[in-house]
Backbone as JSON Lines, residues from 0, in Angstrom:
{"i":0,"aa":"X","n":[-42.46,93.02,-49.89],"ca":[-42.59,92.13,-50.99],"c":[-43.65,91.08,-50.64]}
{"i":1,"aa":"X","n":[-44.45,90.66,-51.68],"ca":[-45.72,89.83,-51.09],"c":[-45.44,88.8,-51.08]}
{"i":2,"aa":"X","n":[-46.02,87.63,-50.7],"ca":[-45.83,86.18,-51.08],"c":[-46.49,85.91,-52.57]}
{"i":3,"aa":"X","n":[-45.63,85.45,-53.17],"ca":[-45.82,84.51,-54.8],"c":[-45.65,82.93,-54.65]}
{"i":4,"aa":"X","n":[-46.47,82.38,-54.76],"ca":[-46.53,80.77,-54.31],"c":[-45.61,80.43,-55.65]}
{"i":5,"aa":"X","n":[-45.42,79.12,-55.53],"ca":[-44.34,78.95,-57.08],"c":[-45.62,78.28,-58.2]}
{"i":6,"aa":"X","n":[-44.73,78.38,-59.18],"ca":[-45.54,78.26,-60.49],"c":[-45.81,76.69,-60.32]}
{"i":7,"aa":"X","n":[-46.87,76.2,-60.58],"ca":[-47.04,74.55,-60.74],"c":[-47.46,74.58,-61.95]}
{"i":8,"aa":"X","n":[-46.36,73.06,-62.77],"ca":[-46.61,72.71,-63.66],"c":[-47.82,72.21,-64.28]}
{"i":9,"aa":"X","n":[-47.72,72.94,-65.98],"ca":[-49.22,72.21,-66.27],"c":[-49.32,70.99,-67.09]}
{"i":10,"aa":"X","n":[-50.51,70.34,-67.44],"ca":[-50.15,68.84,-67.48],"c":[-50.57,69.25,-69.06]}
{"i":11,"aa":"X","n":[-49.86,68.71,-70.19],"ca":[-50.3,69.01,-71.06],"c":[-51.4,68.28,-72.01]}
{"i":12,"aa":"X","n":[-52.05,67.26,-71.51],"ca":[-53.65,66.45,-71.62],"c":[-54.62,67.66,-71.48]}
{"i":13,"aa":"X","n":[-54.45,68.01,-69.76],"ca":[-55.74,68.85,-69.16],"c":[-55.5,70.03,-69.15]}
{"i":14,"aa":"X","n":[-54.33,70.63,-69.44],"ca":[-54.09,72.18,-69.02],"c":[-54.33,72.49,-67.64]}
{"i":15,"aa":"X","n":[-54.53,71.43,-66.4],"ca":[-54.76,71.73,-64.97],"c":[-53.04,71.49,-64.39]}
{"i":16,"aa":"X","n":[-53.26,72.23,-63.26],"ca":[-51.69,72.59,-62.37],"c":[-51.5,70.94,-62.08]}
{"i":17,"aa":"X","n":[-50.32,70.38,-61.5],"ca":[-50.07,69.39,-61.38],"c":[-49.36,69.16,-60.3]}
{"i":18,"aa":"X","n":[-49.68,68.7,-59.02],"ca":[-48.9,69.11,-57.49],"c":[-48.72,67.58,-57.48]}
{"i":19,"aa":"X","n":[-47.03,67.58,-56.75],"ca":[-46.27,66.62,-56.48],"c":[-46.75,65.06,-55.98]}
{"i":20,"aa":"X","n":[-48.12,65.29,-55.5],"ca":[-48.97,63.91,-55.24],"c":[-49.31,62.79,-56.22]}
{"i":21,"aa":"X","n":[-49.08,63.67,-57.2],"ca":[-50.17,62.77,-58.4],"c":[-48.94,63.01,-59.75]}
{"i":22,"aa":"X","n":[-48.08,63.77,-59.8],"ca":[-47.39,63.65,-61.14],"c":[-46.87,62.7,-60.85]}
{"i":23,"aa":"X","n":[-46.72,62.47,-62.8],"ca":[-46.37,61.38,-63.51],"c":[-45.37,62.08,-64.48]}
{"i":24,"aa":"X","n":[-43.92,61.76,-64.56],"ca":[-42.94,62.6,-65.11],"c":[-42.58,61.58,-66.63]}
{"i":25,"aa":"X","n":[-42.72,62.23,-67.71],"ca":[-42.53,61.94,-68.86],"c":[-41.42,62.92,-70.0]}
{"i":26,"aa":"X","n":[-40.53,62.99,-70.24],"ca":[-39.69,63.67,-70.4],"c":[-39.44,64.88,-69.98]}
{"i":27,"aa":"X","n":[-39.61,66.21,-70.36],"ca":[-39.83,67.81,-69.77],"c":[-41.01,67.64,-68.8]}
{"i":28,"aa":"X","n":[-41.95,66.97,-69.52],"ca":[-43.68,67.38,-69.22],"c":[-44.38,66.77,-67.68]}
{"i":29,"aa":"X","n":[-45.04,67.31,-67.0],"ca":[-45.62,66.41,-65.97],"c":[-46.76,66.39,-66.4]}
{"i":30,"aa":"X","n":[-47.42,65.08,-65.77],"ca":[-49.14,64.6,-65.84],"c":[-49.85,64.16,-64.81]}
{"i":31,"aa":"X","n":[-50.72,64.44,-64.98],"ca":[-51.41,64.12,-63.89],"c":[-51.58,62.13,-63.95]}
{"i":32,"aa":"X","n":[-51.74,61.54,-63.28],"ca":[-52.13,59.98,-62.53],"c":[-52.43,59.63,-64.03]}
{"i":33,"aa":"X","n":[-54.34,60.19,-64.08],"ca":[-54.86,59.87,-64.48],"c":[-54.98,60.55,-66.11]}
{"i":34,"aa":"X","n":[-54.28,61.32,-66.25],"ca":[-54.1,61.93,-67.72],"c":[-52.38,60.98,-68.02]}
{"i":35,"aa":"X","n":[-51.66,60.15,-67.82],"ca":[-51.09,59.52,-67.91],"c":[-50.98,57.72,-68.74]}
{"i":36,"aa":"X","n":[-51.7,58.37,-70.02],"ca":[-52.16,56.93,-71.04],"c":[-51.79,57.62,-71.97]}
{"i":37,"aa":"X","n":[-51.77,56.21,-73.01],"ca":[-51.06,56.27,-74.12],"c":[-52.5,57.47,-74.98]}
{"i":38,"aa":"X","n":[-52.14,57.85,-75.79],"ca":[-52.21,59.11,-76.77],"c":[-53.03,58.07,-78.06]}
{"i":39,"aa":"X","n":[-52.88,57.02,-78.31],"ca":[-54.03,55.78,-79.27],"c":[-54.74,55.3,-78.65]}
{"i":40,"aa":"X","n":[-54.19,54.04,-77.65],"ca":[-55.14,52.81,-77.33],"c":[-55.77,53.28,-75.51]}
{"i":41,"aa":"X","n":[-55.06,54.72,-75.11],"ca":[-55.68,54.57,-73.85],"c":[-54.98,54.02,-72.63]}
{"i":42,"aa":"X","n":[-54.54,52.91,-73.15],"ca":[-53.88,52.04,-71.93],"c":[-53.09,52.87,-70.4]}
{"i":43,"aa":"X","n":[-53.06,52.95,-69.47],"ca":[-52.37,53.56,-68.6],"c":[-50.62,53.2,-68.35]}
{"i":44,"aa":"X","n":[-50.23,54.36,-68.19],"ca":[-48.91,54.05,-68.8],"c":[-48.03,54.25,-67.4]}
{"i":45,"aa":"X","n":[-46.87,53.56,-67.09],"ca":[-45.79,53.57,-66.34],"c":[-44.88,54.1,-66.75]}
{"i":46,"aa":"X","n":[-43.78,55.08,-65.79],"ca":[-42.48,55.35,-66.33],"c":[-41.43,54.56,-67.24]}
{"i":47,"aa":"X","n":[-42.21,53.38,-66.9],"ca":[-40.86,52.24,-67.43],"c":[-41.54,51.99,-68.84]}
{"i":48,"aa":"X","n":[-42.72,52.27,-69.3],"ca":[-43.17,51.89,-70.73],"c":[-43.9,52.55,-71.38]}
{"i":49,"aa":"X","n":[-43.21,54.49,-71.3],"ca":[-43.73,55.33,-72.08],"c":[-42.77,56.04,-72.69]}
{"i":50,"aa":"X","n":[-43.81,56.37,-73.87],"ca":[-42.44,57.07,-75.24],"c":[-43.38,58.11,-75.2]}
{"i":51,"aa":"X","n":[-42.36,59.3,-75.52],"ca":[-42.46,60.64,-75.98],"c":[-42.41,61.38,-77.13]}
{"i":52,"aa":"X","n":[-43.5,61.95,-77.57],"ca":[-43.17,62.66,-78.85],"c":[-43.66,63.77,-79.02]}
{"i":53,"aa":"X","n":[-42.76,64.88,-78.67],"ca":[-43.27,66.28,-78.39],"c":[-44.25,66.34,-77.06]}
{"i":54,"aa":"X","n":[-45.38,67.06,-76.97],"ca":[-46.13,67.16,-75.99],"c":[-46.93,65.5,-75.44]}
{"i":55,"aa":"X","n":[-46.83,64.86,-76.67],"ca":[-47.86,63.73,-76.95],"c":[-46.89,62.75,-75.99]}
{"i":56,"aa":"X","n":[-47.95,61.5,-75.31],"ca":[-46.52,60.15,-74.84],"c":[-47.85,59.25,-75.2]}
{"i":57,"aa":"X","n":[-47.51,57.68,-75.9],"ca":[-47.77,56.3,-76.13],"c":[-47.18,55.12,-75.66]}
{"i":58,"aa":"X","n":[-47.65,54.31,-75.6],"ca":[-47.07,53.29,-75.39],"c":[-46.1,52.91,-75.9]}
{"i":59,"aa":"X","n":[-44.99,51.83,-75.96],"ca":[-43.94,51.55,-77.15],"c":[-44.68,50.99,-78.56]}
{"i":60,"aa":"X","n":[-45.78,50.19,-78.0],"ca":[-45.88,49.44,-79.25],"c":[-46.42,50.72,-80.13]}
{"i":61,"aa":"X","n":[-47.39,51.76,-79.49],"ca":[-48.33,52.5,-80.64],"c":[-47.59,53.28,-80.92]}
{"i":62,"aa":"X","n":[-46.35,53.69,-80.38],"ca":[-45.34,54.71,-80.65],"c":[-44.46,54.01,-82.25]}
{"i":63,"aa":"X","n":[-44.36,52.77,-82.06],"ca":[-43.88,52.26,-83.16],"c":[-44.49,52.05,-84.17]}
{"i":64,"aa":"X","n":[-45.85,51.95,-84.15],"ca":[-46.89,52.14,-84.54],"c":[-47.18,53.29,-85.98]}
{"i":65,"aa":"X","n":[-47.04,54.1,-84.93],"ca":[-46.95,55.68,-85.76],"c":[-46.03,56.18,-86.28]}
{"i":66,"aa":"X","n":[-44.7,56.45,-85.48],"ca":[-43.44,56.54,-85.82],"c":[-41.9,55.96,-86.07]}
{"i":67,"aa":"X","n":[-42.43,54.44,-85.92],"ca":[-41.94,53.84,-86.34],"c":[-41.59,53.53,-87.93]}
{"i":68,"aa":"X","n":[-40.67,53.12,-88.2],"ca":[-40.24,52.58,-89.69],"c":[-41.49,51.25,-90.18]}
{"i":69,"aa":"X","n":[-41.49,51.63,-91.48],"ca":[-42.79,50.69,-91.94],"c":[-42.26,50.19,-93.27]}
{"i":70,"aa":"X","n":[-43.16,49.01,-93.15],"ca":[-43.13,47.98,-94.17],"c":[-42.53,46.79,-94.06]}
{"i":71,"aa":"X","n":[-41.82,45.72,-94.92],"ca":[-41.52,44.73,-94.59],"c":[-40.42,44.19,-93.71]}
{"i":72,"aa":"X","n":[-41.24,43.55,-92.92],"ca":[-40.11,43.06,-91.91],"c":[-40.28,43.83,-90.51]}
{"i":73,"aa":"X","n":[-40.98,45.15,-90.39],"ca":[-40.67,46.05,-89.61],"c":[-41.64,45.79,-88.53]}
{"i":74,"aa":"X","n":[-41.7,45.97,-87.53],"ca":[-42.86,45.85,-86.19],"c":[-43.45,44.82,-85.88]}
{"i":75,"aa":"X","n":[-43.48,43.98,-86.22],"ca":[-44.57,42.46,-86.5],"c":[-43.55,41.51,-85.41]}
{"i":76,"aa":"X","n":[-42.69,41.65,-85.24],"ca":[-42.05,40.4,-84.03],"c":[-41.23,39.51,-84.96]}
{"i":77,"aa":"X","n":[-40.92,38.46,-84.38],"ca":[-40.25,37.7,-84.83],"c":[-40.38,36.91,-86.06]}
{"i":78,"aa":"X","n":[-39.93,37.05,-87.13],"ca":[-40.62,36.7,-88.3],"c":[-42.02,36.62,-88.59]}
{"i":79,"aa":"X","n":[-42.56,37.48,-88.96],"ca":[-43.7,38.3,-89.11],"c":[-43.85,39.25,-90.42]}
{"i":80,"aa":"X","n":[-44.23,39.36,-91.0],"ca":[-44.67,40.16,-92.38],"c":[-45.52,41.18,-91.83]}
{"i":81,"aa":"X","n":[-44.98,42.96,-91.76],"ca":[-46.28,43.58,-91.58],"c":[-46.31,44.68,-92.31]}
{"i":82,"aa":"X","n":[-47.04,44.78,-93.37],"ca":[-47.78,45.8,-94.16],"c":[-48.17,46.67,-93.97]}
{"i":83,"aa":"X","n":[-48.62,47.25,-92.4],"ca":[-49.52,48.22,-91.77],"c":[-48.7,49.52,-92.11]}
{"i":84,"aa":"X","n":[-49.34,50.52,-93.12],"ca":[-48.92,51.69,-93.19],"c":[-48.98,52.78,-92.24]}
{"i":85,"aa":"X","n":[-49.8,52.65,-90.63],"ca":[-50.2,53.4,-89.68],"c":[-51.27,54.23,-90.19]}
{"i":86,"aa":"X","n":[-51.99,54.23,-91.3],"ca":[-53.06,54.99,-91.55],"c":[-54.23,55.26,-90.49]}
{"i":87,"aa":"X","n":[-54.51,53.73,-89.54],"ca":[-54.95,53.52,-88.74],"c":[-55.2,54.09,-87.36]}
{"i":88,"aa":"X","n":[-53.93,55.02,-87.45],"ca":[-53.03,55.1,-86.29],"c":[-52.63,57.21,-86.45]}
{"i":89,"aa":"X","n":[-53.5,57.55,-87.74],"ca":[-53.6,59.04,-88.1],"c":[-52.13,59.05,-89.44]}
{"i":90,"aa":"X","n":[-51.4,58.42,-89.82],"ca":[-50.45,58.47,-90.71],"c":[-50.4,58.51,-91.81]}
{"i":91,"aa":"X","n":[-50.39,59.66,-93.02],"ca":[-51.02,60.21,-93.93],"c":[-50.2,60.21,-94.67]}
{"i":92,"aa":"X","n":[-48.62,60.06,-94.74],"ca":[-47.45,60.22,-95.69],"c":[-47.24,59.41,-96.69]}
{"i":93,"aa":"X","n":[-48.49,58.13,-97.16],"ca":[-48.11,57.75,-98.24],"c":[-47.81,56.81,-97.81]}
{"i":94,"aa":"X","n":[-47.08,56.2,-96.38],"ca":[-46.79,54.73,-96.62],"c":[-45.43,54.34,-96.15]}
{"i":95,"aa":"X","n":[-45.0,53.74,-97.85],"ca":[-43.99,53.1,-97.49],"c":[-42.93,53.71,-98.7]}
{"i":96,"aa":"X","n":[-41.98,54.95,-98.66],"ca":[-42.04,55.78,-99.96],"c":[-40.32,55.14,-99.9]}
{"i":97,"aa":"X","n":[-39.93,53.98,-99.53],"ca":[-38.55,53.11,-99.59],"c":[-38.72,51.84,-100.31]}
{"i":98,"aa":"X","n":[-40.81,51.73,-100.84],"ca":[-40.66,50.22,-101.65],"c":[-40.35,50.33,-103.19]}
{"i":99,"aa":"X","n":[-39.75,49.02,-103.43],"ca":[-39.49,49.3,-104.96],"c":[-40.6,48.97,-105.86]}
{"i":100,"aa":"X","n":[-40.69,49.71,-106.63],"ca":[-41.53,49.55,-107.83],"c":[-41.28,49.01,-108.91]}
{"i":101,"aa":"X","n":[-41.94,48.15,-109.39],"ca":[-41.38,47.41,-110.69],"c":[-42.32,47.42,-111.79]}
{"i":102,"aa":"X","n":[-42.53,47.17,-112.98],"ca":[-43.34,47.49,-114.2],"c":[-44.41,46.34,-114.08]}
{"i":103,"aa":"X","n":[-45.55,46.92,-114.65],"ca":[-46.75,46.24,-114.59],"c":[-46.29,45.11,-115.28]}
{"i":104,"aa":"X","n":[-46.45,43.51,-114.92],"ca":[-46.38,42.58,-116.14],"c":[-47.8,42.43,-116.97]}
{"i":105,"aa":"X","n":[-47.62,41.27,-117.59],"ca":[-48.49,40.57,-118.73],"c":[-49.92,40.64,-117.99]}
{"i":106,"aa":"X","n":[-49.68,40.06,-116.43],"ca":[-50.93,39.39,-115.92],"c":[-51.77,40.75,-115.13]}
{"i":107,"aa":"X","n":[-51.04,42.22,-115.16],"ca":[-52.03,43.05,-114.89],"c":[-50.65,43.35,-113.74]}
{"i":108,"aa":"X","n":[-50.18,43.57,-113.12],"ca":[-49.27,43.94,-112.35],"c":[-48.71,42.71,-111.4]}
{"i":109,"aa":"X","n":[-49.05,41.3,-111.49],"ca":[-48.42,40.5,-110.32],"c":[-47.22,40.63,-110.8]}
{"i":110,"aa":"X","n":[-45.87,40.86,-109.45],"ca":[-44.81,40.58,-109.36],"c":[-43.96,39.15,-109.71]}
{"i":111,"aa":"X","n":[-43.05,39.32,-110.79],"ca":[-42.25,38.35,-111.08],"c":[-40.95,38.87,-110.71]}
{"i":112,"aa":"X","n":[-40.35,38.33,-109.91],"ca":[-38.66,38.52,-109.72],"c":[-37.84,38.72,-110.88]}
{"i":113,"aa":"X","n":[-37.03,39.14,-111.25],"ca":[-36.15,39.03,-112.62],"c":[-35.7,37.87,-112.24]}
{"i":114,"aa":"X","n":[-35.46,36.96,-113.31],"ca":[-34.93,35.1,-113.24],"c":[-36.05,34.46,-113.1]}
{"i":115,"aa":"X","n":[-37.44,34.81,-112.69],"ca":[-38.02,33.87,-111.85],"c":[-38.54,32.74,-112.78]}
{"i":116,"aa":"X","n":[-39.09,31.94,-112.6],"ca":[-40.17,31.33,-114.05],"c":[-41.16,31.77,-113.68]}
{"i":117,"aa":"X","n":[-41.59,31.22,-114.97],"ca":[-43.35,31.51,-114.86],"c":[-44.27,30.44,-114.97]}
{"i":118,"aa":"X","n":[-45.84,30.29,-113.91],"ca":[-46.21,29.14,-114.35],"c":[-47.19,29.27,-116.18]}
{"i":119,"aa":"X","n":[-47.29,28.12,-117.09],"ca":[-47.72,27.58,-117.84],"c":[-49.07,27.9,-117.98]}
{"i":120,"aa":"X","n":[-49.74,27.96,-116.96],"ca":[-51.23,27.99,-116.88],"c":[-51.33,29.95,-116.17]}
{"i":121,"aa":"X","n":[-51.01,30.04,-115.39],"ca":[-51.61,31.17,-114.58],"c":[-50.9,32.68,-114.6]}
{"i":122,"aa":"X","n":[-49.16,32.48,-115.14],"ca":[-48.29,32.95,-115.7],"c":[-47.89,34.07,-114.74]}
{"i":123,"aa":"X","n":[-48.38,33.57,-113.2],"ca":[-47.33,34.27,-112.19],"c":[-46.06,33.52,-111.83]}
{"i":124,"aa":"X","n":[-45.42,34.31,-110.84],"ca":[-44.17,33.6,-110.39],"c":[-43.8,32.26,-109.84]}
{"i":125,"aa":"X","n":[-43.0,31.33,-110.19],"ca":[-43.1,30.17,-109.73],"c":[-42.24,29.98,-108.8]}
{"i":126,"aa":"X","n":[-42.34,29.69,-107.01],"ca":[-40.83,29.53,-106.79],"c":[-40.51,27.8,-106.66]}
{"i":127,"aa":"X","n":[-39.56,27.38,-105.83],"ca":[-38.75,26.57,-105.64],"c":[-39.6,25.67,-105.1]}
{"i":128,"aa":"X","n":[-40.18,26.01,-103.83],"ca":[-41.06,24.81,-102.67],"c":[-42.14,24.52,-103.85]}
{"i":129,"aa":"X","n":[-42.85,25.24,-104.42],"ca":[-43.74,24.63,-105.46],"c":[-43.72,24.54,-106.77]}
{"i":130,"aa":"X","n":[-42.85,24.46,-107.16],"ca":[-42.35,23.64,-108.65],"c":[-42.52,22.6,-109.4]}
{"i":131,"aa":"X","n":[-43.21,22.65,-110.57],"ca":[-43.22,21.28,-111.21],"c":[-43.14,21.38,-112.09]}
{"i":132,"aa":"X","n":[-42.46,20.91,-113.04],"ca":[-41.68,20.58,-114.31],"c":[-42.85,19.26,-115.49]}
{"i":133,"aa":"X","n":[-43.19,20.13,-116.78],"ca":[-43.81,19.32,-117.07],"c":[-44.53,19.95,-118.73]}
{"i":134,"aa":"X","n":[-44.51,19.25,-119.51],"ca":[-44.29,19.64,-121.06],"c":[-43.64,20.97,-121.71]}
{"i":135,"aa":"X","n":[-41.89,20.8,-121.09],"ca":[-41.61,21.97,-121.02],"c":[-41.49,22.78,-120.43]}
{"i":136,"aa":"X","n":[-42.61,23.47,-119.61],"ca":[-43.07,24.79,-118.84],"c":[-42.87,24.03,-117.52]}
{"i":137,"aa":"X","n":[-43.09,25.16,-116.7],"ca":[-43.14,25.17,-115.45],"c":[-44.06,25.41,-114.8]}
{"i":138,"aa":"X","n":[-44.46,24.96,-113.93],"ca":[-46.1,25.11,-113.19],"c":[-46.11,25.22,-111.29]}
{"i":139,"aa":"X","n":[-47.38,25.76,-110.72],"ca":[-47.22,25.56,-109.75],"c":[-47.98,24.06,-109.33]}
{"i":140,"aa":"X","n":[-47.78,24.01,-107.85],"ca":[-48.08,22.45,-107.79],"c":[-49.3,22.7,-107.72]}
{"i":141,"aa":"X","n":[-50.64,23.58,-107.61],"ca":[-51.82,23.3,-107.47],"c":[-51.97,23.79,-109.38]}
{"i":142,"aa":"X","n":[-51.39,24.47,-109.87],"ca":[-52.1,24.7,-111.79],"c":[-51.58,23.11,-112.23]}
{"i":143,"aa":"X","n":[-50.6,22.1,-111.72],"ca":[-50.18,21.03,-112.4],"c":[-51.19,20.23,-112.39]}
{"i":144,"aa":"X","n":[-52.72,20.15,-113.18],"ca":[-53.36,19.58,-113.17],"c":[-54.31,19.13,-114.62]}
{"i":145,"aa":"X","n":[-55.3,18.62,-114.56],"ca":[-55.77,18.33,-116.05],"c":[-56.28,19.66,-116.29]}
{"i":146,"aa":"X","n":[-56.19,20.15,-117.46],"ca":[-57.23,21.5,-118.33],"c":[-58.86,20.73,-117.99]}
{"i":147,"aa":"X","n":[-59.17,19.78,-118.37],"ca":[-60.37,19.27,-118.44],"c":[-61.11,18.78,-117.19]}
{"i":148,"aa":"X","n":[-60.34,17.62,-116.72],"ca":[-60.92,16.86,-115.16],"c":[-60.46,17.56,-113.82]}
{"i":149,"aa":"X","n":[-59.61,18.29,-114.11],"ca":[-58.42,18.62,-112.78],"c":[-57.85,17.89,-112.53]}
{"i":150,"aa":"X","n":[-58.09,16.6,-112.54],"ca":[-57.07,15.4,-111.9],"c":[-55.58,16.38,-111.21]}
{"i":151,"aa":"X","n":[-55.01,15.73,-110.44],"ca":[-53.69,15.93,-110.05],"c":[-52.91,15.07,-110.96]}
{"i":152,"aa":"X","n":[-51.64,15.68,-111.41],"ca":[-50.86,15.14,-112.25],"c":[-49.58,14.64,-112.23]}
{"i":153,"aa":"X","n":[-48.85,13.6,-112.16],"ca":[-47.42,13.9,-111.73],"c":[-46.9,13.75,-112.5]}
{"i":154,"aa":"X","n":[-45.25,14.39,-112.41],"ca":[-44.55,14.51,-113.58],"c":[-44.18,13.24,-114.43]}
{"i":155,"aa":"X","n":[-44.48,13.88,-115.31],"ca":[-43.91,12.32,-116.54],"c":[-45.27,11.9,-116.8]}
{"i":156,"aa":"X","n":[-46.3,11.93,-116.08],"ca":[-47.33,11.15,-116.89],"c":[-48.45,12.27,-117.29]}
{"i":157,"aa":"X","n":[-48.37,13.69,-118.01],"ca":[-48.83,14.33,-118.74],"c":[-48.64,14.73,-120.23]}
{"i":158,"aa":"X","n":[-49.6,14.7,-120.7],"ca":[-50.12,15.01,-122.15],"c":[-50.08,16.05,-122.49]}
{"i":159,"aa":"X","n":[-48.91,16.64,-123.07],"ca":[-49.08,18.15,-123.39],"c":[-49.79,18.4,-125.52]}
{"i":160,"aa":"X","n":[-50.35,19.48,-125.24],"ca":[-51.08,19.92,-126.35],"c":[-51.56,21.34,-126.32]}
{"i":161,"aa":"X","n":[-50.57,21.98,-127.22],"ca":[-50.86,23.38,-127.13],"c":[-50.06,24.34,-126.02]}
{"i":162,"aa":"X","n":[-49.24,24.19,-125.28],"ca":[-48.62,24.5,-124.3],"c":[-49.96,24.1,-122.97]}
{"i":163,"aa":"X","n":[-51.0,23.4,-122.85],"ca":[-51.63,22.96,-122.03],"c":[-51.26,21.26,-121.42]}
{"i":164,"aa":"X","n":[-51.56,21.25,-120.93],"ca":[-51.71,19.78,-119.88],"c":[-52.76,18.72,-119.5]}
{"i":165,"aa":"X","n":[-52.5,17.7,-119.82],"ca":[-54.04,17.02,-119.72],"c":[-53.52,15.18,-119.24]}
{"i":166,"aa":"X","n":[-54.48,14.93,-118.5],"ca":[-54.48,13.56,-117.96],"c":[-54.13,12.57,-119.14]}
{"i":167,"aa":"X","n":[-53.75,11.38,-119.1],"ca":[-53.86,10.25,-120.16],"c":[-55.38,10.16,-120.99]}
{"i":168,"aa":"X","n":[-56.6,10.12,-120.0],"ca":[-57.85,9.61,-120.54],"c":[-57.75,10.78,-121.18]}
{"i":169,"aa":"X","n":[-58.02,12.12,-120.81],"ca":[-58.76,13.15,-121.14],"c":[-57.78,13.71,-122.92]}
{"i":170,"aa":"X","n":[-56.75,13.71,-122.67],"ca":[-55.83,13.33,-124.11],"c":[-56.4,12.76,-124.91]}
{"i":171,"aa":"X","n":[-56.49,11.24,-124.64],"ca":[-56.93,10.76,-125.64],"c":[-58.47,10.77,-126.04]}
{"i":172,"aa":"X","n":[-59.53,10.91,-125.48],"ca":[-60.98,11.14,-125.54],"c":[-61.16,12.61,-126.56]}
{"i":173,"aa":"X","n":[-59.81,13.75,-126.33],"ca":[-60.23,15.2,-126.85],"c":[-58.89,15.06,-128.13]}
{"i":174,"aa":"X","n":[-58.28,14.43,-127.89],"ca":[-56.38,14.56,-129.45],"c":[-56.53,13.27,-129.85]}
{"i":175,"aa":"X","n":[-56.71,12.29,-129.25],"ca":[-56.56,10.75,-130.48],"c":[-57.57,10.39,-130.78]}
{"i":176,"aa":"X","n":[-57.36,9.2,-131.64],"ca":[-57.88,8.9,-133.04],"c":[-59.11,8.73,-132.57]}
{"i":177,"aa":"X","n":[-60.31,9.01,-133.51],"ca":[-61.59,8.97,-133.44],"c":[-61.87,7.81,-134.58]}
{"i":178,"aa":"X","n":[-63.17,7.05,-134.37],"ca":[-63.74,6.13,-135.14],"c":[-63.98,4.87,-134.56]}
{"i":179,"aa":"X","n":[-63.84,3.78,-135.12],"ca":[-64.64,2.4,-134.97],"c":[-63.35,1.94,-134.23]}
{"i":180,"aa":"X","n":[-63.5,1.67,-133.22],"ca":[-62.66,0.44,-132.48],"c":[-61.21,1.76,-131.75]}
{"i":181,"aa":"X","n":[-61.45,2.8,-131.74],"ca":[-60.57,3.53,-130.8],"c":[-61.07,4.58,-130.06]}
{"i":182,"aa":"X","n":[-60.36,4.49,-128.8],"ca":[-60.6,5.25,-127.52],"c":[-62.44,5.16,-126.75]}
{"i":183,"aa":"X","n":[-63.01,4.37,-127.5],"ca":[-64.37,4.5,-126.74],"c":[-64.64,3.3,-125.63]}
{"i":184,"aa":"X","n":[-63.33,2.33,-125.83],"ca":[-63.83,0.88,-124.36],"c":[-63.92,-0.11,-125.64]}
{"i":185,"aa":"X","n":[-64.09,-1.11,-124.92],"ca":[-64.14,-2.29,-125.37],"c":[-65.38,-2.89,-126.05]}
{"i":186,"aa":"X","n":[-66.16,-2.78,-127.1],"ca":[-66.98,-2.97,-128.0],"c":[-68.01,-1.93,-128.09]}
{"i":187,"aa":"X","n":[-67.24,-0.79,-127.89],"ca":[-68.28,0.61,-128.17],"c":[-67.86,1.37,-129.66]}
{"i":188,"aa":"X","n":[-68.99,1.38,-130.54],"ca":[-68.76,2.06,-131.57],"c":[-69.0,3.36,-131.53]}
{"i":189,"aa":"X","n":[-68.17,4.41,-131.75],"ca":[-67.75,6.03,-132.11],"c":[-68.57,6.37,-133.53]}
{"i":190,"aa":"X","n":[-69.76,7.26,-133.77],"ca":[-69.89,7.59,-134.83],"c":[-69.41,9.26,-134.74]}
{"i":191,"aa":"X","n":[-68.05,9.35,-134.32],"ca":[-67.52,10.84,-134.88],"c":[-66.82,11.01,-135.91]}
């Protein structure tokens, strides 16, 4: 019977044999040292901070990355918002096929909560931290301003006309009385 040396594992990066000096053990699979990085960013990887997926191994983060759960709330750390669909990352499924969909509104599709208000001027959603109350309607704190000057406005001392909003001066210069001896100053005659 002849001598048969034993089979050495192959690394599945290089397709080269892989002898006990240099493997790097990742679930079933061995690797060589240097064929031993993440499968995205490259990085060189340790036993203690590699994930497996099928033949392929990544890092944790790019592993979460890819196969991780996506959309809000998900991967971003500690209160963090992250959007990233992994498209980036080769992920082709569309996304995020768990978000809800809601009907286009008035303003072209911005999202209004059911309950929410709406502002007066811009007629997206208004919430709570920026709220202002004022001929009626509801506004955000940067639309609560004059139609005409912008001025900033605070509540109680706006001029409503038309479901719009307007400073004291600018009210009365464009809605009150026109003629001799009103709204033009003190000995200026109005020929409107």
């Amino acid at each position: 019977m002849p001598f048969v040396p034993p089979q050495q594992a192959k690394c599945p990066k290089c397709s080269k044999s892989v002898y006990a000096a240099e493997e790097r053990i990742a679930g079933p699979n061995k690797f060589h040292k240097m064929c031993f990085k993440c499968g995205l960013c490259n990085k060189m990887l340790e036993t203690t901070n590699v994930t497996v997926h099928e033949t392929d191994i990544f890092c944790k983060q790019c592993y979460g990355r890819k196969y991780g759960p996506k959309g809000y709330g998900f991967g971003g750390g500690a209160g963090c918002l992250s959007m990233d669909t992994g498209e980036h990352v080769g992920n082709v499924d569309g996304g995020q096929p768990n978000r809800p969909s809601y009907p286009a509104g008035p303003t072209g599709g911005n999202f209004v909560p059911p309950g929410a208000d709406r502002c007066g001027r811009c007629t997206k959603a208004v919430y709570a931290a920026e709220k202002r109350m004022g001929g009626g309607l509801t506004w955000h704190k940067t639309c609560f301003n004059c139609a005409v000057c912008h001025k900033a406005l605070e509540s109680g001392a706006e001029c409503v006309e038309s479901s719009e909003i307007y400073c004291k001066t600018c009210y009365g210069k464009n809605f009150g009385p026109k003629g001799v001896g009103f709204g033009g100053g003190a000995g200026c005659l109005s020929a409107e």
